[in-house]
N, C-alpha and C positions, 0 to 999 in steps of 0.2 A: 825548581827544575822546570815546572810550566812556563815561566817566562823566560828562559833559556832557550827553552823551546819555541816557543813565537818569535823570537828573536832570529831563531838559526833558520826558521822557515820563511821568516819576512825575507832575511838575505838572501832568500831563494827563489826572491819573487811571487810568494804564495801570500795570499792576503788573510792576517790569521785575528782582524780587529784591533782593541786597542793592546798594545803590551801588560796589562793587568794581571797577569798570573794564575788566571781563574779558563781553565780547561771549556770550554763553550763550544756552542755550533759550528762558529767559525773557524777555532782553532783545529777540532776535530775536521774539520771538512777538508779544510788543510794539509792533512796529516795526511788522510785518506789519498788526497792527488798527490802529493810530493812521494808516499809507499806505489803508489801506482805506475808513476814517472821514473821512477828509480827501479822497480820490476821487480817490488816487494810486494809481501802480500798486505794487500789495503788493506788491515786488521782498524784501522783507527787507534791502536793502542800505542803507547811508550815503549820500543822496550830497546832493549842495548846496543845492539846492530842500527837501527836505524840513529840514534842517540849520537854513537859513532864518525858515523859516515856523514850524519850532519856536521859535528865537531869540526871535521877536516875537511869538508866544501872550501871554497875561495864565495867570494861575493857573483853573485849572478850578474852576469852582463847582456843590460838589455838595453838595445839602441836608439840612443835619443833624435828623437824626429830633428828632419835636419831645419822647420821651421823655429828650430828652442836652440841652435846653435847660432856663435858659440855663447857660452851663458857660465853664470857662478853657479846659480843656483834657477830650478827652475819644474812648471809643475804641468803636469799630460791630462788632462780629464778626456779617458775616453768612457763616452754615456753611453754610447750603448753596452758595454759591460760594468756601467756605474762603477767604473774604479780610476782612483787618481794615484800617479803616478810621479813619485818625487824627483827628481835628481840635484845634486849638487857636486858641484866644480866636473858638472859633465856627466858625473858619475851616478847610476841607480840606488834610490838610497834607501827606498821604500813603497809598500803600495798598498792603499787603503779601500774599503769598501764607503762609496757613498752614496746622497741622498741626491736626487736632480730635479729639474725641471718639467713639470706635465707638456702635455700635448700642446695646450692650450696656452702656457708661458713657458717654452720651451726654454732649456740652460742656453749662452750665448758662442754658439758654432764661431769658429776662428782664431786667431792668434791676436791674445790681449798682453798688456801690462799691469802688474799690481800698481796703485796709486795711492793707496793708505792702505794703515793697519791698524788694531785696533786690540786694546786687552779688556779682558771681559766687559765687554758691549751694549749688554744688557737685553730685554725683551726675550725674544724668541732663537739668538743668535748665536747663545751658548758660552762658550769661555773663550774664542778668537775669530777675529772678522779681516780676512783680506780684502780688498777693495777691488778691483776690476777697470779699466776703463772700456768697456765695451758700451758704445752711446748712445745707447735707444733704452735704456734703464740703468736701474742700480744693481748690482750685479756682484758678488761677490764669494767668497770661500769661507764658510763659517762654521762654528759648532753648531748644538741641537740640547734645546730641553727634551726631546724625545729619542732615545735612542732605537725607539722602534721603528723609528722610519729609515733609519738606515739602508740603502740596495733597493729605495723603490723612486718611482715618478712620482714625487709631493709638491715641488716648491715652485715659487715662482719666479724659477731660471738660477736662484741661485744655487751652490755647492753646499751639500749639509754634511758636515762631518761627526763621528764621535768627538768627543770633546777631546779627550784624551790623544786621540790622534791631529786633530786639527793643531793645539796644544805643541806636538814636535815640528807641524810642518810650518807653522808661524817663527819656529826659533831659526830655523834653515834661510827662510824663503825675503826676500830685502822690496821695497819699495822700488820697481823697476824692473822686477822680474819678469819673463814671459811664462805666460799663461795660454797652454793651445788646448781646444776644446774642436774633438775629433767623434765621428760616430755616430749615425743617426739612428737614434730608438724607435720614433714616432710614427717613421713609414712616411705617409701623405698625409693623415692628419694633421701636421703640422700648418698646411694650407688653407686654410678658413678663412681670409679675406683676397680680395682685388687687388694685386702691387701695380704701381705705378711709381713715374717717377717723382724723385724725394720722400717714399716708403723706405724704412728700416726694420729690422729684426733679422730671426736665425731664419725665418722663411726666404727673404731676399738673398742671405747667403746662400744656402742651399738652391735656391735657382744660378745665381750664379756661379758656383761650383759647378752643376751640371752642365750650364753652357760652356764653362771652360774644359770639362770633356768631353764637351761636341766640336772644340775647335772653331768657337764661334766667341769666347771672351777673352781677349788677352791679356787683361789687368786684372791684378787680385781679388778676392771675393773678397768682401771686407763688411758683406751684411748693409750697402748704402745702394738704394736705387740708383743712381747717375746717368750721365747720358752715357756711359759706355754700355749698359746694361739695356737701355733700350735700345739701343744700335742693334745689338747682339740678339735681343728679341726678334727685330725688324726681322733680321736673317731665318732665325729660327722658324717664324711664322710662313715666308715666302718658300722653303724647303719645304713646309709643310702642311702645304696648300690652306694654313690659317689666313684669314685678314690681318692687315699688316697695321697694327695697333702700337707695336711698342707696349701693351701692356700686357702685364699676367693675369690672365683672366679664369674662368673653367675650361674655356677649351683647350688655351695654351696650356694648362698644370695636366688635364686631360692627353695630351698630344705628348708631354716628357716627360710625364711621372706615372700618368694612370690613374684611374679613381679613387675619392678619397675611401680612407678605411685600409687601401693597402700597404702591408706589412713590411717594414724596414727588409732588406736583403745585407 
């Protein structure tokens, strides 16, 4: 019945761990918001009323970012709730709790493609490895010999999944898929060096993204310094009585972000 149960809650969009049948923190916590949600009493326990009422749900429909349309199949990592987000042939299929990126090698903000895959991979990487092409590392969606690091900031950028969960989303998900990675955890810490142009990472995107909602970068954020990005500084800097550098420096991160240490919004 437990895994009936994670089952009926996953299709609920509730993230209950891997489907293993074993009653846990996750599944419980689960419970708890899905009784809550519904305007039962969040007892955390089983019992026939809510059983029920799950029974007869229809599948949760939640809406796929229009950057993953249109797609077969296809996967959401948003990090600042460390949860990834399955869909296929459109449709919500699933959503798991995972493992990301630190401050200091942040996961890769943007819309990627899978580019290989991989079965038990060996090392550190668990029982399956999707591949990434995000270009400034190697990058990918993989299991974990530790499943205790599950929901925190460990890795370096890549996706750590339960084994067991990675395991379904590797059978779904095809060589070609879009991979959108949404959400900033890190605040400003992310900021710890000088960008300039022909600089890459999730810092250069994240600038980017901001100057495109300042109305100052008209081409996609895509995490590559270029000249549109220093153009777009140029502007940024002369509204803002900075020196006109073209580059990211402490005063520019200072003038659009704020000092380091402060807390994602």
């Amino acid at each position: 019945m437990t895994q009936e149960l994670q089952k009926m809650l996953r299709n609920q969009n509730y993230i209950v761990g891997p489907l293993d049948g074993i009653f846990g923190g996750l599944t419980r916590s689960a419970l708890i918001s899905y009784q809550k949600d519904s305007g039962r009493r969040p007892t955390g326990l089983v019992d026939s009323g809510t059983l029920h009422e799950l029974r007869h749900k229809p599948l949760a429909q939640v809406s796929l970012p229009k950057e993953l349309l249109p797609t077969q199949s296809a996967i959401w990592v948003e990090l600042d709730k460390a949860r990834l987000t399955l869909f296929v042939d459109g449709k919500y299929t699933g959503a798991f709790l995972v493992a990301i990126g630190k401050a200091s090698t942040p996961s890769p903000f943007g819309l990627w493609r899978v580019v290989n895959k991989a079965l038990n991979p060996g090392g550190d990487f668990g029982a399956r490895w999707l591949g990434i092409d995000a270009p400034w590392g190697s990058y990918g969606v993989h299991g974990t010999n530790n499943p205790r690091i599950i929901g925190k900031q460990v890795s370096n950028g890549c996706v750590r999944m339960f084994n067991q969960d990675v395991s379904e989303v590797f059978e779904h998900v095809f060589v070609g898929a879009r991979v959108l990675f949404t959400g900033n955890p890190y605040g400003t810490n992310v900021f710890d060096r000088t960008l300039r142009l022909g600089d890459m990472g999730s810092d250069v995107f994240l600038v980017q993204e901001q100057l495109q909602k300042l109305g100052l970068l008209s081409t996609s954020a895509e995490g590559i310094f270029g000249p549109g990005t220093v153009a777009a500084l140029y502007k940024f800097q002369l509204q803002t009585g900075l020196a006109k550098t073209g580059v990211f420096d402490k005063a520019t991160r200072a003038k659009m972000f704020g000092p380091v240490g402060r807390k994602a919004r």
